[in-house]
C-alpha positions in Angstrom: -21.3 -40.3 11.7 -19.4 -37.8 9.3 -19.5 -39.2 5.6 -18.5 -37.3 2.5 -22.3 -36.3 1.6 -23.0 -34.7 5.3 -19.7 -32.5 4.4 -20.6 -31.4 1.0 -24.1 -31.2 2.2 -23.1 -28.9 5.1 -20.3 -27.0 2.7 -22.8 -26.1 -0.3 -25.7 -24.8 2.6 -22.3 -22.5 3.3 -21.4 -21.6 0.2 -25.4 -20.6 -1.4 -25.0 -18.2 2.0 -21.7 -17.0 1.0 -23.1 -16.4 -2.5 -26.3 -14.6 -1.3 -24.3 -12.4 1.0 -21.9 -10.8 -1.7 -25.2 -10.5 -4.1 -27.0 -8.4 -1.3 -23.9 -7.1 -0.3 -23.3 -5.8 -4.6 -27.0 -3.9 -4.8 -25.9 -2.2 -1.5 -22.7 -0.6 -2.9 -23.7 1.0 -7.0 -19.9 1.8 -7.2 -18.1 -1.7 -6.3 -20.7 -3.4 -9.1 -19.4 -0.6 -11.1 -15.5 -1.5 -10.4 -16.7 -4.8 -10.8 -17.6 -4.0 -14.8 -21.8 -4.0 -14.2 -24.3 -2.2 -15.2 -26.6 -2.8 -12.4 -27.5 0.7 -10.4 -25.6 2.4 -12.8 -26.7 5.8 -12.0 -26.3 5.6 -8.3 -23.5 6.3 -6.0 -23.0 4.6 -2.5 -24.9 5.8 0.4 -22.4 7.1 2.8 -24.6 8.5 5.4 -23.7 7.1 8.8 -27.3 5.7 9.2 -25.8 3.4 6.3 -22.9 2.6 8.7 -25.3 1.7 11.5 -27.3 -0.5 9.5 -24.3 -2.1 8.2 -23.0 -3.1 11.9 -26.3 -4.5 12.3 -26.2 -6.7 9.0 -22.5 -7.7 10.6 -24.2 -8.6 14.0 -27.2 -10.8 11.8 -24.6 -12.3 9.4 -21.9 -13.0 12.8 -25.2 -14.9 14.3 -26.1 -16.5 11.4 -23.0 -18.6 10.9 -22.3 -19.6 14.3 -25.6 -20.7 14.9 -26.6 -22.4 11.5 -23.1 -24.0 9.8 -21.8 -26.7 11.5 -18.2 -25.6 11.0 -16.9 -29.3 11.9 -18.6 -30.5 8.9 -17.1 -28.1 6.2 -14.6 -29.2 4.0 -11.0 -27.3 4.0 -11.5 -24.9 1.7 -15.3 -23.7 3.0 -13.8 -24.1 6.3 -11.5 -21.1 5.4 -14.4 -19.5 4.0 -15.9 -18.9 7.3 -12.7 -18.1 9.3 -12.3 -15.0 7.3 -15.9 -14.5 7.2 -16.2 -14.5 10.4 -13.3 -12.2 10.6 -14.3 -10.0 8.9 -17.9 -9.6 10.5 -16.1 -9.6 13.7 -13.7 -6.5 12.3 -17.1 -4.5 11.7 -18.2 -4.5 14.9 -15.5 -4.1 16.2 -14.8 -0.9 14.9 -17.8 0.6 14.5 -16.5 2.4 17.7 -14.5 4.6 15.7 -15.8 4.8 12.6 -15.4 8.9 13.2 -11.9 8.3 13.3 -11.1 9.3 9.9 -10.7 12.2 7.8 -13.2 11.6 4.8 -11.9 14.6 2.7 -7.6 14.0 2.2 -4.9 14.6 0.1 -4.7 11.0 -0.6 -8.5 10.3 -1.5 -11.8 11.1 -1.0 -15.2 12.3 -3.0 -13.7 15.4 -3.7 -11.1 13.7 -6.3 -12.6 10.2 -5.9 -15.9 10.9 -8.3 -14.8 12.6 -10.8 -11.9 9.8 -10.8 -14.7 7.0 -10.7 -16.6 8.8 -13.4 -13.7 9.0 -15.7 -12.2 5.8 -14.9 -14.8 3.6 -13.8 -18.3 4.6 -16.2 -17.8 3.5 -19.5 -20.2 4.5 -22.3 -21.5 2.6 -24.9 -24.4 3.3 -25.3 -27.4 5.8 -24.7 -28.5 4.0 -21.5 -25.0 4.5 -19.9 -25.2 8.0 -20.7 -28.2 8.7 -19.2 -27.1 7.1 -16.3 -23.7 8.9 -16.2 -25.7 11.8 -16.1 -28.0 10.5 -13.3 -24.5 10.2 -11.4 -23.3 14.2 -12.3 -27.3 14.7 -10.8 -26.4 12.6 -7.8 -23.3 14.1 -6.8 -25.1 16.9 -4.6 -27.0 15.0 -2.8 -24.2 12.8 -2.3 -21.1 16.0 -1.4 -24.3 16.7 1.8 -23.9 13.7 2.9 -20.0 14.1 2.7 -20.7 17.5 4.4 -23.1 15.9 7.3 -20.0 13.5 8.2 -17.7 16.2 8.5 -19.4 18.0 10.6 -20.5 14.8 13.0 -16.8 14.2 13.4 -16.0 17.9 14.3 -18.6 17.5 16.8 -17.1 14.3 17.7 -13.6 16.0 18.2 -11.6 14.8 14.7 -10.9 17.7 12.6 -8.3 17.1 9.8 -5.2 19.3 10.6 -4.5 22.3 8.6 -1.9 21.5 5.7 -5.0 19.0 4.5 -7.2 21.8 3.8 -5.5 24.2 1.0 -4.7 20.7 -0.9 -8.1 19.8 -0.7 -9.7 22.7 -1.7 -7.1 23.4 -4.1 -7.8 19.8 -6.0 -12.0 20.8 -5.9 -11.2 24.1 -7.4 -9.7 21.7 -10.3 -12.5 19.8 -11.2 -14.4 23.5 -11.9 -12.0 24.6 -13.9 -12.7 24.6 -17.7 -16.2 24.7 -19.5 -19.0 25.0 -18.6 -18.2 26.6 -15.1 -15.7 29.2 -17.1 -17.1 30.9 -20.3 -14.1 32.4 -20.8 -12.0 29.1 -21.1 -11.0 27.7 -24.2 -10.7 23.9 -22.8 -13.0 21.6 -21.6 -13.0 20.6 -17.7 -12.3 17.5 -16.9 -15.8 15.7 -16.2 -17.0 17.7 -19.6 -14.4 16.3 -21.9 -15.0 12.7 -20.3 -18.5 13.0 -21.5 -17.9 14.3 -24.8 -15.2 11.7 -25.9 -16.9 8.8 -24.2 -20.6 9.7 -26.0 -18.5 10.7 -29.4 -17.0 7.1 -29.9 -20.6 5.6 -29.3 -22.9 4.5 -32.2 -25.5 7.1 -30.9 -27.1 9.5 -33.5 -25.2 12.7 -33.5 -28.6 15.0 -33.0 -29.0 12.7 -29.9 -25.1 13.0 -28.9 -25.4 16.9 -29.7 -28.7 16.9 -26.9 -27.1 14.5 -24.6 -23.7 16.9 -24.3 -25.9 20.0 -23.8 -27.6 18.1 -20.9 -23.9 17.2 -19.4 -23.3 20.5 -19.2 -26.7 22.0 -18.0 -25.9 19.2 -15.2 -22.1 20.5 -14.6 -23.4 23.6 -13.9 -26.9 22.9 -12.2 -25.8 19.8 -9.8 -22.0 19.5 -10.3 -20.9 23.1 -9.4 -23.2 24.1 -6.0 -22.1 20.6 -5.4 -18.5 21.9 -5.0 -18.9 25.1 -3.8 -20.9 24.3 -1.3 -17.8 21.5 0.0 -15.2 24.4 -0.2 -17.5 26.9 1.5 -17.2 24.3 4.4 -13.7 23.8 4.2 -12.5 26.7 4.1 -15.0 27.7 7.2 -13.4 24.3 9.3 -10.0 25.3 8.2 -10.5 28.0 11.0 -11.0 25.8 13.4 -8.2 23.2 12.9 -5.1 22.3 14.6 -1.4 21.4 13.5 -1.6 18.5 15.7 -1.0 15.5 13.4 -1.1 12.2 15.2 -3.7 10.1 16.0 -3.0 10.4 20.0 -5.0 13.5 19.4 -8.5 11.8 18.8 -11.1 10.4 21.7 -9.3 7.3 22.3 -6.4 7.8 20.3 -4.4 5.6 21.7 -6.8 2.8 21.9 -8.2 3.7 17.9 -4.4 3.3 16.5 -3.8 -0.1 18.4 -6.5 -1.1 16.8 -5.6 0.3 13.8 -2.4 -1.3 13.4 -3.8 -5.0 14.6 -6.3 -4.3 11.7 -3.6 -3.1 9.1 -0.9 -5.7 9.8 -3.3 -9.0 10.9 -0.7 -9.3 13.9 -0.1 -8.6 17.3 2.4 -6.5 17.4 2.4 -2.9 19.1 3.3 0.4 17.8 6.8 0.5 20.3 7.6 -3.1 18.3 7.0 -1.9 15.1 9.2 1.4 15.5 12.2 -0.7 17.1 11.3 -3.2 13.8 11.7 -0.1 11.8 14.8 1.5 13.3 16.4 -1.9 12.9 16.1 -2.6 9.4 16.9 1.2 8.7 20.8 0.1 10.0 20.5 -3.1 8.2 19.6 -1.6 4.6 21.8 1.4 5.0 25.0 -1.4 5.5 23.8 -3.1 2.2 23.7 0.1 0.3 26.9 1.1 2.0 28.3 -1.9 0.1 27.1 -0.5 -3.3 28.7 2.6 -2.9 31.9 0.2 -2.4 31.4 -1.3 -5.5 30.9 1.4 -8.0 34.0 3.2 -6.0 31.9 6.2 -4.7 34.3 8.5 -1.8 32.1 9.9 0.7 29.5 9.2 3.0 25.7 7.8 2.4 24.8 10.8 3.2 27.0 12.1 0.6 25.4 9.6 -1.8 21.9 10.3 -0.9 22.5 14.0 -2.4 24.3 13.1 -5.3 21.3 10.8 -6.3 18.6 13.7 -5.9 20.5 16.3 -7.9 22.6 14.5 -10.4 20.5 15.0 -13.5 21.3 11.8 -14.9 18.9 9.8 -12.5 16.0 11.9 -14.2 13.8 12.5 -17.3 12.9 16.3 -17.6 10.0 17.8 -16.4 8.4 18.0 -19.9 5.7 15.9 -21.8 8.5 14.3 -23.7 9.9 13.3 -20.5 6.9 11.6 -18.9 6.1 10.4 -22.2 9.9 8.5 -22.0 9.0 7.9 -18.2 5.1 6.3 -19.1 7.2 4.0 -21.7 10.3 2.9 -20.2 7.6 1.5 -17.0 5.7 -0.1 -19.7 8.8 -1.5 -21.3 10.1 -2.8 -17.8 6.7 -4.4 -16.9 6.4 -6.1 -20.9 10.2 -8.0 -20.1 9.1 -9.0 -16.7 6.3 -11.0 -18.3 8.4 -12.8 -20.4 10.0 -14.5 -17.4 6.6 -15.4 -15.6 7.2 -19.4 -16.3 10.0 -19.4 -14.2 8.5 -17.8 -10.9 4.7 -18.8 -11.3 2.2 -21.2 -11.7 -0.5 -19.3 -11.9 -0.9 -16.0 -14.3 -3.6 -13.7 -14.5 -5.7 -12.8 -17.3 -6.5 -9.4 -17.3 -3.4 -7.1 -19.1 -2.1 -4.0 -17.2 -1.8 -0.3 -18.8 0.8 2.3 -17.4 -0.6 5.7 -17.3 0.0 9.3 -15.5 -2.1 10.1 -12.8 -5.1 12.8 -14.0 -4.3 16.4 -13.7 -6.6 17.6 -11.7 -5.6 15.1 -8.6 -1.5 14.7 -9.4 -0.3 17.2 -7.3 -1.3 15.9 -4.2 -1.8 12.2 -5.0 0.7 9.3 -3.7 3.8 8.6 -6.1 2.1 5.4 -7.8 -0.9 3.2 -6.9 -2.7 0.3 -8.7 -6.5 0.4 -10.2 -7.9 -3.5 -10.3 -8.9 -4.6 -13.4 -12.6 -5.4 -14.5 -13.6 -8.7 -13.3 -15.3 -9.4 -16.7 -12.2 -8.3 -18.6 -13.9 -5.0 -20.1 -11.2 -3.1 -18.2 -7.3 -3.6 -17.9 -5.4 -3.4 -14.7 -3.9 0.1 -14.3 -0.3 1.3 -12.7 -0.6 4.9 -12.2 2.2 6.8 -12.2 2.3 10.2 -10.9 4.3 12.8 -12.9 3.7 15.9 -11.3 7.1 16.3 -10.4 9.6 14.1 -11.9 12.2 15.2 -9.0 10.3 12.9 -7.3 10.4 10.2 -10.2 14.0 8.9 -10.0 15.1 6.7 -13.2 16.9 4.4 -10.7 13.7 3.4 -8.5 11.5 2.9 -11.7 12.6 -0.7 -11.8 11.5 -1.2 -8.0 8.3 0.8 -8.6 6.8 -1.1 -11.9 7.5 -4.6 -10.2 5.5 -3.2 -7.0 2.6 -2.1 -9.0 2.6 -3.7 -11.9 4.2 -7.2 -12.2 5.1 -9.4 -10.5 3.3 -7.4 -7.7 0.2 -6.2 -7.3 -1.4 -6.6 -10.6 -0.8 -10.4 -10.4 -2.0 -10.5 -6.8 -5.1 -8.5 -7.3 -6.3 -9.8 -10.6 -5.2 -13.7 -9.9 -7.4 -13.3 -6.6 -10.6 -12.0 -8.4 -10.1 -14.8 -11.3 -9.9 -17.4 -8.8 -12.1 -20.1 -9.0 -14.2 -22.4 -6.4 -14.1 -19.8 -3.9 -16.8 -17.2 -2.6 -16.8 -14.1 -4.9 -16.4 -12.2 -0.8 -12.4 -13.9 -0.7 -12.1 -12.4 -4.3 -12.3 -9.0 -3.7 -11.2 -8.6 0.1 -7.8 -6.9 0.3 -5.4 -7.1 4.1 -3.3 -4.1 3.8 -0.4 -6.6 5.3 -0.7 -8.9 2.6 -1.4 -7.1 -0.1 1.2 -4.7 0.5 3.5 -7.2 1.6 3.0 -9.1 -1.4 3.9 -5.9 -3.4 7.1 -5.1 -1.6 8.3 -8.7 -2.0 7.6 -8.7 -5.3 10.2 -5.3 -5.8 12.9 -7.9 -4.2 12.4 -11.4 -6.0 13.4 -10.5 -9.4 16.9 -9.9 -8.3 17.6 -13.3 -7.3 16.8 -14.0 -11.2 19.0 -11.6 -12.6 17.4 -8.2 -12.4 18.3 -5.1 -11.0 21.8 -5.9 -13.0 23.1 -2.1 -13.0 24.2 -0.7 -9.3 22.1 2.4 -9.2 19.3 0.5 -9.8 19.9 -1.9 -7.1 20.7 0.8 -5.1 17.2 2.1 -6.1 15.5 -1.2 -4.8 16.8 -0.8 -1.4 16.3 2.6 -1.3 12.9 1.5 -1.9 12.9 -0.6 0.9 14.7 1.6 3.3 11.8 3.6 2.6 9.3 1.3 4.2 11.5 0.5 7.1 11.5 4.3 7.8 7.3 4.0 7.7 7.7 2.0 10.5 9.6 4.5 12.6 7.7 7.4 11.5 4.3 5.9 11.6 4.9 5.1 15.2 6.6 8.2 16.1 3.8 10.1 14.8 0.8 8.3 16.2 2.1 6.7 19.5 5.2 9.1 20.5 3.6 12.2 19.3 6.3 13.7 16.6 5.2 16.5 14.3 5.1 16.5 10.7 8.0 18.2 10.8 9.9 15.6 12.8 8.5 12.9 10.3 9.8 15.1 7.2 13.2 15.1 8.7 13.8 11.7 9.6 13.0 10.7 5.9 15.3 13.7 4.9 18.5 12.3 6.9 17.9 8.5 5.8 16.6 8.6 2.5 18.0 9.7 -0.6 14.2 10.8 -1.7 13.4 14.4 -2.9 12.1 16.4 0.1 8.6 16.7 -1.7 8.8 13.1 -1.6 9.3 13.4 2.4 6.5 16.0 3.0 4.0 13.7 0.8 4.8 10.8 2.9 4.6 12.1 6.4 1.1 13.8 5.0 0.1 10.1 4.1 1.1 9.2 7.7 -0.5 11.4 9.2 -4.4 10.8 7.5 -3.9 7.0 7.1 -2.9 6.2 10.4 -1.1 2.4 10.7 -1.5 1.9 6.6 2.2 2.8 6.0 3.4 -0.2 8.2 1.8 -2.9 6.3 4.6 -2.8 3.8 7.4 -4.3 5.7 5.5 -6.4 8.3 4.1 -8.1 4.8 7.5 -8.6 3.0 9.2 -9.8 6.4 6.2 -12.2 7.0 6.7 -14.0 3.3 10.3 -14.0 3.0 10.3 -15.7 6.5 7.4 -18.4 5.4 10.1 -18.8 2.2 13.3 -19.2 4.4 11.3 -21.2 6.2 9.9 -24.0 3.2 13.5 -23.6 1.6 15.0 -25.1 4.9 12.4 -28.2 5.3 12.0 -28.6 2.1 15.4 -29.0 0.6 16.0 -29.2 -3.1 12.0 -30.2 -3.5 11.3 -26.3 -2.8 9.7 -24.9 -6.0 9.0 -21.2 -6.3 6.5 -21.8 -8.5 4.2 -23.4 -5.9 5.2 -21.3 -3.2 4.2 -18.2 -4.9 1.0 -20.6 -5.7 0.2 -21.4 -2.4 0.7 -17.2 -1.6 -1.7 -16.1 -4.3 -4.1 -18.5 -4.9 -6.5 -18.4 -1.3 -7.2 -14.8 -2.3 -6.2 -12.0 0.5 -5.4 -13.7 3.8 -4.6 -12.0 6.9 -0.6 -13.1 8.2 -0.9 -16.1 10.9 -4.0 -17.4 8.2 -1.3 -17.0 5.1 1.1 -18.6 7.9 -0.9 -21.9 8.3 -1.6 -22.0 4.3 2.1 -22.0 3.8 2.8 -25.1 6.8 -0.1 -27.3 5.3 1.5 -27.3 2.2 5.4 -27.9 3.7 3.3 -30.7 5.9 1.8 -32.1 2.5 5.3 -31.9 0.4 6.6 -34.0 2.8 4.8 -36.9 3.0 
């Protein structure tokens, strides 16, 4: 017999195992307890050899068993019952593609260790005092070590047959060049590199004796030059030897089981069924549909021409940009901020739910800004010691229209992915594992929805930036064509580039970046849409059974509040809670 003590009984034996497995799963992974705002394993950075990975698909294999053969999942309660389902989804995702864990391109212009550690060390390692700066400097030590590892992967996916193609290479080399630029590694220079200058100013502000900070600094650049610098060198030494060797071939048809690797891909990315020929017909049709919409704006401000026409005048008139000077991403950096501060005031009538943590606008570093993504979003601290971050990149403010900064802060910032993110790690009465698990689908979804909502409460009141919100959608539609066309129907980067050149109204840099993204994040670009389609639907749908007792409040409650849920799970969340209001 089932009573209310054999399900609690049964649900807490779930959740201690739960518990356990993100506390082993923490002291496996020195940089995610970092993110996370400990101390613990301060000085150490991830092990990324792929002995790691095999180990790890065995953990997957011993937690996959454990479950199934020791919970009784009939005796959970809801809740714990959901625990498991996307625990044992995501167990089930690592073994399943530890078949092509080579299928990747470790080094890109979109991330990687070369511009990922000194980011991390910057952004992540705060220093307060002489313990954390000891241990900062056990990570500038630790970065050889760690760049042969990155080496030995390359080279095991050469052998495997994945070699990024060519226009990665000079962008990647070009960014590690950056990072050695400055002192210590030039005498000559009057300025401090980046990685130096962290130091200094984080060790300065500490209540360290300054004999000690004087000693400490010396060290940080006796390390710079001893560990950091043959670190780097030795990375673009192999680059630039494998940049002999590779192709222009950009899609992911190209790899051992291409085809089979981006199916997969795209079922991961998305949480749904669909194939890469649905997606691209999904795509080309919500191209048409958003063009007729903005064809209505040009009606309404009483612009003669063609979209086409309009496109152009919105990347050259001068009036849709701040100058390309430090006053004008200083205007840029404020104006986001100022956007994102009136948004908050009208939380109470959209949510239910508010996070905690605050968010901070800033320009994306130097030495990764000229071939890093347009914006992205840093989580916050889950103890609070670190704000939320919307980074805006300003390395060519072409590319940074004033009539798509609305779109963009709400994406980023709030409503969208700062509310998602930090809400989900603030959660409580859930596995810390739910907290910090991100679905591309949802996540992105969530942040592409949350560009479109605030119209329907009054924003976006000027024309060209409503015209800049579904310009900003018309850009994800066209992700879904070009995605496709790249991986499954095998278009160059060049075919890609021109397709966002004849439907977009974005700068052609903006173009080239995004086919680049395309191309070394295979399927990631499609999430976008398929999210935002997903949730409006799930809305449309409540709105029609549930009459005038529909409450966007609790619908945005019942989206953010389970943590990051694959599609058809966030699907079932949404019809309990229709099923509930309706009793």
């Amino acid at each position: 017999m089932i009573t209310d003590a054999t399900i609690e009984a049964e649900s807490t034996k779930a959740n201690e195992f739960f518990a356990a497995y993100f506390e082993e799963y923490k002291t496996l992974y020195p940089q995610f307890q970092t993110q996370l705002g400990s101390k613990e394993n301060y000085g150490k950075w991830d092990d990324i050899s792929h002995l790691f990975e095999t180990a790890e698909l065995e953990r997957a294999k011993k937690y996959a068993t454990f479950i199934k053969d020791s919970l009784d999942y009939d005796l959970l309660d809801e809740n714990t019952s959901l625990s498991y389902d996307l625990f044992k989804l995501e167990m089930e995702n690592i073994i399943a593609n530890y078949e092509f864990r080579f299928h990747n391109y470790p080094v890109n212009q979109m991330f990687g260790l070369h511009s990922g550690v000194p980011a991390f060390l910057i952004n992540m390692h705060k220093i307060d005092s002489l313990e954390d700066a000891e241990a900062y400097l056990s990570r500038l030590e630790g970065i050889k070590p760690l760049f042969n590892q990155l080496i030995e992967n390359l080279q095991l996916r050469e052998k495997n047959g994945i070699v990024a193609p060519k226009f990665v290479f000079e962008k990647v080399i070009d960014d590690s060049k950056n990072i050695l630029k400055g002192l210590p590694f030039e005498k000559e220079s009057i300025n401090e590199s980046a990685l130096l200058n962290d130091f200094s100013t984080k060790i300065n502000k500490t209540n360290v004796d300054n004999e000690t900070k004087k000693k400490l600094i010396d060290k940080a650049r006796n390390y710079l030059i001893n560990y950091v610098q043959p670190a780097y060198l030795s990375l673009i030494e192999f680059l630039e030897n494998q940049e002999k060797r590779a192709t222009i071939e950009d899609g992911a048809w190209k790899f051992p089981k291409g085809d089979k690797f981006y199916a997969n891909a795209l079922k991961n990315i998305t949480t749904t069924k669909m194939t890469a020929d649905e997606i691209h017909q999904l795509g080309l049709s919500e191209v048409k549909r958003i063009h007729s919409e903005m064809e209505a704006i040009l009606k309404t401000i009483g612009f003669e021409g063609t979209l086409q026409d309009f496109f152009s005048f919105m990347r050259t008139d001068k009036q849709f940009y701040y100058p390309d000077t430090e006053e004008g991403k200083e205007k840029y950096l404020k104006e986001a901020t100022a956007l994102i501060n009136t948004m908050k005031g009208r939380l109470d009538e959209l949510f239910l739910t508010k996070p905690k943590a605050e968010i901070v606008v800033k320009a994306v570093e130097s030495f990764r800004e000229k071939s890093a993504g347009k914006a992205f979003y840093q989580r916050p601290a889950s103890d609070g010691t670190r704000p939320g971050t919307y980074y805006a990149n300003l390395y060519q403010m072409n590319a940074m229209p004033t009539y798509q900064m609305e779109a963009l802060a709400y994406h980023e910032g709030i409503p969208g992915h700062h509310m998602q993110i930090a809400i989900a790690q603030e959660l409580k009465g859930i596995p810390d594992f739910r907290k910090f698990k991100n679905y591309t689908a949802y996540v992105e979804g969530w942040g592409l929805y949350s560009e479109y909502f605030p119209k329907e409460i009054g924003f976006y009141a000027d024309p060209y930036s409503d015209f800049g919100r579904l310009a900003m959608e018309l850009w994800r539609a066209c992700r879904l064509v070009v995605d496709t066309g790249i991986h499954s129907k095998k278009w160059t980067r060049q075919e890609g580039i021109n397709y966002y050149k004849e439907n977009t109204p974005n700068a052609e840099s903006d173009c080239v970046k995004m086919v680049e993204r395309h191309i070394v994040m295979p399927g990631q670009a499609t999430a976008y849409k398929i999210g935002m389609i997903k949730i409006l639907q799930l809305r449309e749908q409540a709105k029609e059974k549930l009459g005038d007792t529909f409450d966007i409040r609790e619908f945005h409650d019942v989206i953010l509040t389970n943590g990051s849920l694959p599609l058809n799970i966030l699907e079932n969340k949404v019809n309990a809670w229709i099923a509930l209001k309706q009793k």
